[in-house]
C-alpha positions in Angstrom: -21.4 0.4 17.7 -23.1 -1.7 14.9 -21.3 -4.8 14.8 -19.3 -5.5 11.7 -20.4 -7.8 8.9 -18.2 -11.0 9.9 -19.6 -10.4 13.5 -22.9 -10.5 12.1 -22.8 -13.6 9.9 -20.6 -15.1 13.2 -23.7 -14.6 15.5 -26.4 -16.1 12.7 -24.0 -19.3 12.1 -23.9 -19.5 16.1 -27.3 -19.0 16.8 -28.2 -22.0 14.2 -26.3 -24.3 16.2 -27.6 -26.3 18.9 -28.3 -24.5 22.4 -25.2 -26.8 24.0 -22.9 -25.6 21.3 -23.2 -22.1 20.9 -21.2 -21.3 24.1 -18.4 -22.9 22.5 -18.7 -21.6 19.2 -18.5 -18.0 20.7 -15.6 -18.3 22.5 -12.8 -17.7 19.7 -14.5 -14.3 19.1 -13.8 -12.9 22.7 -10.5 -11.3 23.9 -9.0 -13.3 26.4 -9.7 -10.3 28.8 -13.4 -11.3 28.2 -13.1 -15.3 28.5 -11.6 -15.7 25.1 -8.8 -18.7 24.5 -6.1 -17.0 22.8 -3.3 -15.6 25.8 -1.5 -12.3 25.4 -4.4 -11.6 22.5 -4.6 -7.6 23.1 -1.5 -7.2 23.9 0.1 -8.6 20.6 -2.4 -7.1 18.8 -0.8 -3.3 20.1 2.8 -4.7 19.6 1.6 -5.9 16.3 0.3 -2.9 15.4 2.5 -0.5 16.4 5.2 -2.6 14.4 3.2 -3.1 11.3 2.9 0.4 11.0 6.4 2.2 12.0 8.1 -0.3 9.8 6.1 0.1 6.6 5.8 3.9 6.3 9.4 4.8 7.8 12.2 5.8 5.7 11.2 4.7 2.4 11.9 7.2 0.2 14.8 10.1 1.8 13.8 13.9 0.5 16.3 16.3 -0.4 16.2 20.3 -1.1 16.0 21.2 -4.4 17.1 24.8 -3.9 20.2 26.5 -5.0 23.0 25.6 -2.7 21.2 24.2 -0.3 21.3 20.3 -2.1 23.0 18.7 0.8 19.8 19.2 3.3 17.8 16.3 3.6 15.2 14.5 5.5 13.6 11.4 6.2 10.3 10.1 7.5 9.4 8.4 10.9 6.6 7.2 12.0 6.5 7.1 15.9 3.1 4.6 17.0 2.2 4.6 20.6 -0.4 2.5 21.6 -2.6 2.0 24.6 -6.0 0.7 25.6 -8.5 2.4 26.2 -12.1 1.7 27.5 -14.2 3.7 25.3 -13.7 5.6 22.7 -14.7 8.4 25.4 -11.5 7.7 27.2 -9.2 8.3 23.9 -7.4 11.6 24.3 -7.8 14.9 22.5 -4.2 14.8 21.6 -4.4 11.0 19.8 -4.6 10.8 16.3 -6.9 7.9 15.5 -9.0 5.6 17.7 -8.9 2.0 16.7 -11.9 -0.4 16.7 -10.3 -3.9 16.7 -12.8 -6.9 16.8 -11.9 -9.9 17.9 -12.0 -13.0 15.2 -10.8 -16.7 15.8 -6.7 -16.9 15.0 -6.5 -17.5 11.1 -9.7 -16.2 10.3 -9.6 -14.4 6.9 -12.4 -11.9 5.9 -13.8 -9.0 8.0 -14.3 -5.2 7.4 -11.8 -2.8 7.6 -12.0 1.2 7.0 -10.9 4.9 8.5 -13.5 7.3 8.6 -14.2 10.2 10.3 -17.3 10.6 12.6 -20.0 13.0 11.3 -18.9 16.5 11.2 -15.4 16.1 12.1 -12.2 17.1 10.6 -9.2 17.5 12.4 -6.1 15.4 12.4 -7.3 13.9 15.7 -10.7 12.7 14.3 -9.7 9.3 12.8 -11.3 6.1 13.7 -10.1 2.7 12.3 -12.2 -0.4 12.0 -10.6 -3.9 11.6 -10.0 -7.5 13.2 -7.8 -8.8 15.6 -5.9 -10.5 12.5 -5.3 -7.5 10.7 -1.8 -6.4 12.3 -0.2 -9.7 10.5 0.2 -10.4 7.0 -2.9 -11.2 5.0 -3.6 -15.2 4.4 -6.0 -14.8 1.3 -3.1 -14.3 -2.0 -4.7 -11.1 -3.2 -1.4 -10.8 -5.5 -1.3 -14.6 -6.6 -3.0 -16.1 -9.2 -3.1 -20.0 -10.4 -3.4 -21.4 -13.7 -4.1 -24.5 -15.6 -3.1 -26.0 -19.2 -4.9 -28.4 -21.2 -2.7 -31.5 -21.2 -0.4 -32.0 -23.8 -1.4 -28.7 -25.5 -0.2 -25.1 -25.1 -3.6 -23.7 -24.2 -5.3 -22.1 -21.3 -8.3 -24.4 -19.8 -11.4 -22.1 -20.6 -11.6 -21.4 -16.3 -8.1 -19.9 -16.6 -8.8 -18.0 -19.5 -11.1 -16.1 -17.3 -9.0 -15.7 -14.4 -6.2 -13.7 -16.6 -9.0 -11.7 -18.2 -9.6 -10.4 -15.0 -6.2 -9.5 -13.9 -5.8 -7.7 -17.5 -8.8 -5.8 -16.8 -7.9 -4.5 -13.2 -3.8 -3.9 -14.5 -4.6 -1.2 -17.2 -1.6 0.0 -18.9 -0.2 3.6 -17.5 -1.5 6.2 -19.6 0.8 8.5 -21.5 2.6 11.0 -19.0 2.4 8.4 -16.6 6.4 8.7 -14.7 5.5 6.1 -11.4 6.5 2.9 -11.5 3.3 0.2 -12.4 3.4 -3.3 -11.2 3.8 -6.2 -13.4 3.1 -9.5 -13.7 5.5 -12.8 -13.2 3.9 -16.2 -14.9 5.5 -19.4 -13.9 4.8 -22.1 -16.7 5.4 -25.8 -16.6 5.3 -27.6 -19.3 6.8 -31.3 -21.1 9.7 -29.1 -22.8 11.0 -26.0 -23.7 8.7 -25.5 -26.7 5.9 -26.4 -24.6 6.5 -24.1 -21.9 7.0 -21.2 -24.2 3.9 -21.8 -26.2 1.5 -21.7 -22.9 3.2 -18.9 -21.6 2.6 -16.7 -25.5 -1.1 -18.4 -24.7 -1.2 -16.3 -21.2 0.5 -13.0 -23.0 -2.2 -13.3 -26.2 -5.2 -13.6 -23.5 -3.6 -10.6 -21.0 -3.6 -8.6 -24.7 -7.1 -9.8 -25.9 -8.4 -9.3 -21.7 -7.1 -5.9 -21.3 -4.3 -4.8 -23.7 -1.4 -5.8 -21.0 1.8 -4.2 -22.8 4.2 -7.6 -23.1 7.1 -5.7 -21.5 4.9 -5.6 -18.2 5.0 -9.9 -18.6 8.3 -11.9 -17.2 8.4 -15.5 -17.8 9.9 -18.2 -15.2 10.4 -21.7 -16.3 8.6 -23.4 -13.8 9.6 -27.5 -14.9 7.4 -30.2 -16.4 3.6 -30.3 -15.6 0.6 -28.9 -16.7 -0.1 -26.1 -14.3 0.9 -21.7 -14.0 1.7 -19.4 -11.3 0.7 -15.6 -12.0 2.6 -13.2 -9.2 1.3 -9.7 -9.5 4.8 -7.3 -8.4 6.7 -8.6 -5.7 3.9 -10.8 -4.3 4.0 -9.5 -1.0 1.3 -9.7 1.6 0.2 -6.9 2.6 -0.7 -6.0 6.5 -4.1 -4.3 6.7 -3.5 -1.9 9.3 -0.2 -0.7 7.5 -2.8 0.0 4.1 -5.4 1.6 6.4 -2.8 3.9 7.9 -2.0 5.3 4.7 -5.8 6.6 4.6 -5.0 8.5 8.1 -2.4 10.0 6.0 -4.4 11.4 3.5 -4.2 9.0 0.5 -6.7 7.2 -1.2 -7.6 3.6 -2.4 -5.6 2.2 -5.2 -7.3 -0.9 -5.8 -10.1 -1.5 -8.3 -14.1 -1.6 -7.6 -16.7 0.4 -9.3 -17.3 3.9 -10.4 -14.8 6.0 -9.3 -13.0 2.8 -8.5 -12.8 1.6 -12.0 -9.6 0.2 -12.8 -7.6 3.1 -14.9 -9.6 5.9 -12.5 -7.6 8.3 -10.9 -7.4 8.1 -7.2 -7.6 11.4 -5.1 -4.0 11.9 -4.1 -2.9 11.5 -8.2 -3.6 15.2 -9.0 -1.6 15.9 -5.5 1.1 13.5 -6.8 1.5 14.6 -10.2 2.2 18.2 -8.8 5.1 17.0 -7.3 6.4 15.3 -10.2 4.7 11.8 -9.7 2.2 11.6 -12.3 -0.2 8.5 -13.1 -1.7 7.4 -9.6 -4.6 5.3 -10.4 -6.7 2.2 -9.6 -5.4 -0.7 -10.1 -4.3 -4.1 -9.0 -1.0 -3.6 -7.5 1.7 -4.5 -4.9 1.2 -1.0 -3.8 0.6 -0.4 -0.6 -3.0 1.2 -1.6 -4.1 -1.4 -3.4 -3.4 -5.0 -2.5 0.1 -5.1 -1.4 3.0 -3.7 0.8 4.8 -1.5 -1.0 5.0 2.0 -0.3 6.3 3.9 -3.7 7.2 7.6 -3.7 3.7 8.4 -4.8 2.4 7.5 -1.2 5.2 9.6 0.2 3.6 12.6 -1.5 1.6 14.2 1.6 4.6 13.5 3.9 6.4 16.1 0.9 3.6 18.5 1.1 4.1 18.6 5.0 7.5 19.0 4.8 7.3 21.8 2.2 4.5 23.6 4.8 6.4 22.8 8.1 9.6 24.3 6.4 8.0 27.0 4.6 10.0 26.1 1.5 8.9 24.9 -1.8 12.0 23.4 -3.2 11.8 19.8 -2.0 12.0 16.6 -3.9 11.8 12.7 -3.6 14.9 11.1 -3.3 18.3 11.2 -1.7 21.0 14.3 -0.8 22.6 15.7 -4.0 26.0 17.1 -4.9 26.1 20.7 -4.0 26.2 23.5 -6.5 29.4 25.8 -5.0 29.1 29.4 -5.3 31.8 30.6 -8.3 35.4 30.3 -7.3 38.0 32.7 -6.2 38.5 34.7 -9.5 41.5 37.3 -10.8 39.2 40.5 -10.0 40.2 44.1 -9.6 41.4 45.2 -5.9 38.2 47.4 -4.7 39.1 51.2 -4.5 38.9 52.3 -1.0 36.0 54.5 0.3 36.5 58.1 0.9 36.2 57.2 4.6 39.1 55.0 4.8 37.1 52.2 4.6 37.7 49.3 2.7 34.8 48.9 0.0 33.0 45.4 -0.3 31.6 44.1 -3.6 
């Protein structure tokens, strides 16, 4: 297997230290099961993953029947993981749904390539193969949803390097276009400032830049009084950190990246699950910097549920199935003051 990027710029850095140092150097990116220091490393990386996993994608969002009479039926989702080792990816069984490439990195490390693909020519549901690090079943270290800010002194402006960095969040937070029914993350900004006044005035600076840097709609911006001083805190959504190996799960069940890049990454792009989504009601999937799971953070909105609905509708064999919990059933009509049925020429009692 060609070794990953971070593996590759490890080995150069090594191999430019001294002979007598390399050894050393190395070390932190072995399992212990190969000399590595870090006890109990493959195994909590399994327990890890396994957990990270189950508990983001189960039972977020109930489903219910939508057809007549039936409003009462519902079902959730759970995500059984079972883990093991294996020695190859020869070894994997037929019957496993993804085989997982975990490269070892020193404890802390932040950086290193992550993906699921399929290998050439396959398909199935068994086909999966998962590339990350060994520090990719905890919560990521490098604030992809935080943002800081600075303030001239004494004045309510920006300093010209944070007028870039909120330019940047405006771009990759388009507003949702019109139809759009999904929830879209906003933005928190924590402004300190001598007084009241003060503190107002920077945080109207940050809104007038998010409007000039991408349009931001104001009612997307909540201000915090964050005390006296001259610096900002910018939290995109709930400011969650999200688990890698919970996000790259999400592409084994058949969604698509949410965060912005290039081309078809473009911020305000659809994604390829949003035409699948809108069919089911959740229209306005796109790319965009977000606490979503598929973009930068952890949480998993109904629009991530939406293959889990199309399986249930196929398993099922019934169309009339929705996000969200049991409803009230519709009764059939009462009891009503209708005409005795005429007995049948038989005997027989006739039935309406």
């Amino acid at each position: 297997m060609r070794p990953s990027r971070v593996a590759a710029a490890a080995v150069a850095a090594i191999n430019k230290l001294p002979p007598a140092n390399r050894a050393a150097a190395v070390n932190p990116w072995q399992w212990s099961s190969q000399g590595g220091p870090d006890a109990d490393d493959e195994t909590n990386f399994l327990t890890n993953f396994q957990t990270s996993v189950h508990d983001a994608w189960t039972a977020k969002h109930p489903m219910h029947a939508t057809k007549k009479y039936w409003e009462d039926l519902g079902a959730n989702v759970t995500v059984n993981v079972t883990v093991s080792k294996v020695a190859n990816a020869a070894a994997k069984s037929a019957d496993q749904h993804m085989l997982v490439n975990a490269n070892k990195v020193p404890v802390g490390f932040v950086g290193g390539d992550a993906d699921v693909h399929r290998a050439k020519g396959k398909t199935g549901p068994t086909d999966n193969i998962m590339t990350v690090t060994s520090e990719d079943v905890v919560p990521r270290k490098d604030g992809l949803l935080e943002a800081e800010v600075s303030f001239q002194p004494g004045k309510g402006l920006l300093t010209p390097a944070s007028v870039g960095t909120v330019w940047r969040l405006a771009k990759q937070m388009p507003n949702p276009k019109a139809g759009t029914n999904i929830e879209i993350a906003g933005l928190t900004v924590k402004v300190e400032g001598k007084d009241d006044q003060q503190r107002k005035d920077r945080f109207d600076a940050v809104l007038d830049h998010l409007k000039q840097g991408g349009g931001m709609d104001p009612s997307r911006v909540t201000f915090v009084d964050g005390g006296t001083g001259d610096k900002g805190h910018i939290t995109v959504g709930d400011g969650k950190a999200q688990t890698v190996v919970a996000h790259e799960s999400g592409h084994m069940f058949g969604l698509d990246d949410e965060y912005t890049g290039k081309g078809a990454y473009a911020p305000g792009k659809t994604t390829e699950h949003s035409k699948l989504a809108a069919s089911q009601g959740m229209a306005g999937a796109m790319h965009a910097k977000s606490d979503s799971i598929m973009s930068e953070g952890s949480k998993v909105r109904p629009q991530h549920y939406t293959t889990f609905l199309d399986a249930l509708k196929f398993v099922t064999g019934m169309n009339e199935w929705d996000i969200g919990a049991k409803q009230v059933v519709q009764p059939p009509s009462g009891a009503g003051d209708f005409p005795t049925p005429a007995p049948s020429s038989n005997g027989g009692t006739a039935v309406a």
